[in-house]
N, C-alpha and C positions, 0 to 999 in steps of 0.2 A: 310056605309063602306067607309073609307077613300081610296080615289082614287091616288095612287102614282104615276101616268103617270098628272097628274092637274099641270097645269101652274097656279103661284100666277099670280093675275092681277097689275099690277102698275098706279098710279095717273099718269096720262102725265103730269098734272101741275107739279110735282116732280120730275119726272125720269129725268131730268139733270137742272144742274143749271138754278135757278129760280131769284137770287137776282143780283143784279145790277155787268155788266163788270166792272172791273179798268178801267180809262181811258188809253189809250194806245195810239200808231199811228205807224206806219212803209211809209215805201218809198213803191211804184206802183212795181210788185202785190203782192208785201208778203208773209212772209216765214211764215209754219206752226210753226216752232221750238219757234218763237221769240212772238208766242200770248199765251195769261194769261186766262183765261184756256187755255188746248191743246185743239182743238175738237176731239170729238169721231169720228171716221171713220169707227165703227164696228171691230177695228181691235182684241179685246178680245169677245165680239161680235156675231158677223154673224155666223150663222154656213149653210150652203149646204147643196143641196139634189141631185144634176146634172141634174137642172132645165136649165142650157143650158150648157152640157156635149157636148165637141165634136166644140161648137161655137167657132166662130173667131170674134173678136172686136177691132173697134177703139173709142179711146174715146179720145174726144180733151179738155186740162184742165185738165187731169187725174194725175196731179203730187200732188198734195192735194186738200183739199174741197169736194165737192160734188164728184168731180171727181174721186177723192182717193177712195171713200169710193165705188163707182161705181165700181173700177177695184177689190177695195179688193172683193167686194159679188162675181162679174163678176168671177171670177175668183176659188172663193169655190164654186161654181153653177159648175166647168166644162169646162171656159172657157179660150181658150188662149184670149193676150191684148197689142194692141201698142197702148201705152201713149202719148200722142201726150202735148206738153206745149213748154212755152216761153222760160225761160232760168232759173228756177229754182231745179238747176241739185241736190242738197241734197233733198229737197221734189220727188222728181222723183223719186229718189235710193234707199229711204224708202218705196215709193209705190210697185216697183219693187219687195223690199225682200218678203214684206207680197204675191204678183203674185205667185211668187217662192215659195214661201214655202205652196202653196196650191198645189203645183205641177201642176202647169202652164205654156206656156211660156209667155215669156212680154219683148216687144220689148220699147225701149223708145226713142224718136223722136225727139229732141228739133228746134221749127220752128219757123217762126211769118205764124199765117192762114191769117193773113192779105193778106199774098202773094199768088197769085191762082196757081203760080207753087209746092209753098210748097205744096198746099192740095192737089194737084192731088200726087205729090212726096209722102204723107201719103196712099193712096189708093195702089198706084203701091208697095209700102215698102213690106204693111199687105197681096197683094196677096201673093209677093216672100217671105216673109219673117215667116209669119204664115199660109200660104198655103191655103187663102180663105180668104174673106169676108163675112161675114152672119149678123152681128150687126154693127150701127154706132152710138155711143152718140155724137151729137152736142151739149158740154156741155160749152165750154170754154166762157168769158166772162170780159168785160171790161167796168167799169165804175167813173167819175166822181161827188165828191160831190159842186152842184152851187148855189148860192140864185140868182143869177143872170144870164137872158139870157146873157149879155155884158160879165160875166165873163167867157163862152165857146167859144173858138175858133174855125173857123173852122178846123183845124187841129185836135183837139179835136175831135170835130161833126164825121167829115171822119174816124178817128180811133174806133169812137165805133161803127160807122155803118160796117167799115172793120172787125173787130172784131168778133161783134155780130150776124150778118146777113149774108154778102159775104159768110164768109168761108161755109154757109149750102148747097148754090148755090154751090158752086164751087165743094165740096166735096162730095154732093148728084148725081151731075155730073159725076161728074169722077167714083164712085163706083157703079152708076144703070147699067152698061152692065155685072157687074160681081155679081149682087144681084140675087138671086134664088129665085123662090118662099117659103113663110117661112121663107124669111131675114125681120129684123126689124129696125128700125130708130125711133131715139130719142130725140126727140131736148129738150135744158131746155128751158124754157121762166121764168114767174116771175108773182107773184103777183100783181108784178104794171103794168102788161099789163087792167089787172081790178079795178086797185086802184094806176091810175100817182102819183108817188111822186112830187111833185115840185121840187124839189131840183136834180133829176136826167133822166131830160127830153128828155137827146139823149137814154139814157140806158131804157127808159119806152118806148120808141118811137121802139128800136129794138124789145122790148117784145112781144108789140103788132104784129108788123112783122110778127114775128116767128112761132105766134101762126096763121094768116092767112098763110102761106107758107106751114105750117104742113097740114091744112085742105084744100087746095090748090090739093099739090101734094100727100098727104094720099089720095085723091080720083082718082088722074090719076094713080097711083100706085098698087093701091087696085084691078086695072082690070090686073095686074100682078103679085098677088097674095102677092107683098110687104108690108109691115106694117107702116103708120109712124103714131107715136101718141110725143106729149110732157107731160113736167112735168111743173106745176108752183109751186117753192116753194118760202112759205112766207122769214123771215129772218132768216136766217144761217147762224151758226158760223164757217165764212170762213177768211182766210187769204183778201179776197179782202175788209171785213168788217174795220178792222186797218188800211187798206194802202186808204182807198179813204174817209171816214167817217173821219168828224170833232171829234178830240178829246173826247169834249165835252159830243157827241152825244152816246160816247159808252156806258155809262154810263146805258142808259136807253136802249139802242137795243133790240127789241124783247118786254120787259115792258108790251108794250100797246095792245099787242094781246090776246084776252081772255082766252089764257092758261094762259099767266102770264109770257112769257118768249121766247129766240130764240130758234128755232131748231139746229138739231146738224146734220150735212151731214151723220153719220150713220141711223138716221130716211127716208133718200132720197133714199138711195139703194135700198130697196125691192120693192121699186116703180118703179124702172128703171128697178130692175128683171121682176115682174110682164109685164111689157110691152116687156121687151123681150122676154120672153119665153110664151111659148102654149098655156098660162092661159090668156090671154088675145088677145085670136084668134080671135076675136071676134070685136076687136076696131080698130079703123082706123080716124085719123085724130081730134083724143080727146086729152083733157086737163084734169089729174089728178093735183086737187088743192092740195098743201099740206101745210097750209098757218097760222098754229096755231089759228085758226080758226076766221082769217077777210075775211068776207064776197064777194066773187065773184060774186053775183049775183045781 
């Protein structure tokens, strides 16, 4: 008997672009509008169940990328979202409308986390402004393409560690006296916390961090009934890919991974859902790989 409620299965090799990017490049951190494909963000997409109905969230990065695609799920799940990002106010705007039109609200925030006043300024906004805190994605991110230690400055080194690392400190800071038990925390890390790139040794060096900080304070937290787990994802087709990656190299991105290809920041969302909501009551201080499948282990 044919079953009309049956979902077709789809090849992962296939379900999104599998054959080489054009080469490309933009200026630091890059507009989604101006890359060849667009990426998927979910936004035809995701659909909800009010898997965190009623939640309040910050998400840092959240103006496109993984981040985007975060607030669109975030958001058809149930949840209000202040956006937290650097200064690219059209990718914001369009994050925004897809918030909104889930019947949402969505606050958007334009800061550097660099700054520790800014990230506490992010916590104090989402109390007043969205009337609670319950979720934080620590997702935002800054990196460098080097073949050479000589060719990082320290200015450089300092800004992806302020970047990458700082703001979890500062921001996990400021939000633990207003987190309830059943609040959850999300940091990203990266697959080159388990596999250093050569070429991006301050940004492999935060990865690693992240993911000890998570298992760190996932376990002082855990006896207050908080959640923090992260995500590594392999490579994604992100605006930060154009804007730091040698021309060249786009070419092949993703290629070499046994799927056959980059991920798309719509495949990251349900992973972020999954750890923030009930369904994953259970974890505390874990790493979901999601890496097209190079090995972590």
């Amino acid at each position: 008997m044919y079953n009309i409620n049956k979902v077709e299965m789809e090849d992962p090799r296939k379900k999104y672009k599998s054959e080489p990017f054009k080469q490309q490049q933009q200026d630091v951190p890059g507009e989604e509008k101006k890359m060849d494909p667009t990426p998927d963000h979910g936004e035809e997409s995701y659909k909800g169940c009010d898997k965190l109905k009623g939640r309040k969230a910050i998400i840092t990065g959240g103006d496109s990328g993984i981040g985007k695609a975060i607030a669109i799920a975030f958001a058809r799940e149930g949840a209000d979202v202040l956006i937290s990002y650097l200064n690219e106010h059209e990718d914001a705007k369009d994050t925004a409308k897809y918030v909104e039109e889930a019947g949402r609200k969505v606050v958007l925030m334009p800061g550097d986390i660099q700054e520790e006043t800014y990230c506490k300024a992010l916590v104090d906004k989402a109390i007043k402004e969205l009337g609670g805190l319950d979720i934080v994605v620590n997702n935002a991110a800054f990196q460098m393409h080097r073949e050479s230690l000589q060719d990082i400055s320290s200015e450089e080194w300092d800004r992806t560690f302020k970047t990458n690392i700082y703001p979890l400190f500062h921001i996990c800071k400021a939000a633990e006296p207003h987190l309830k038990p059943g609040s959850t925390v999300i940091n990203t890390t990266s697959v080159n916390a388990y596999n250093p790139r050569p070429t991006l040794a301050p940004y492999t060096a935060t990865k690693g961090a992240i993911q000890n900080f998570t298992a760190s304070v996932g376990q002082m937290w855990a006896k207050k009934g908080i959640r923090m787990n992260c995500v590594a994802p392999g490579p994604i087709w992100t605006p930060l890919i154009p804007s730091t990656f040698p021309p060249e190299e786009i070419n092949s991105f993703g290629q070499d991974k046994p799927l056959g290809r980059a991920g798309q920041p719509a495949e990251m969302a349900p992973i972020y859902v999954f750890l923030a909501s009930e369904d994953s009551s259970y974890m505390v201080g874990a790493t979901v790989q999601a890496t097209g499948g190079s090995p972590t282990i």
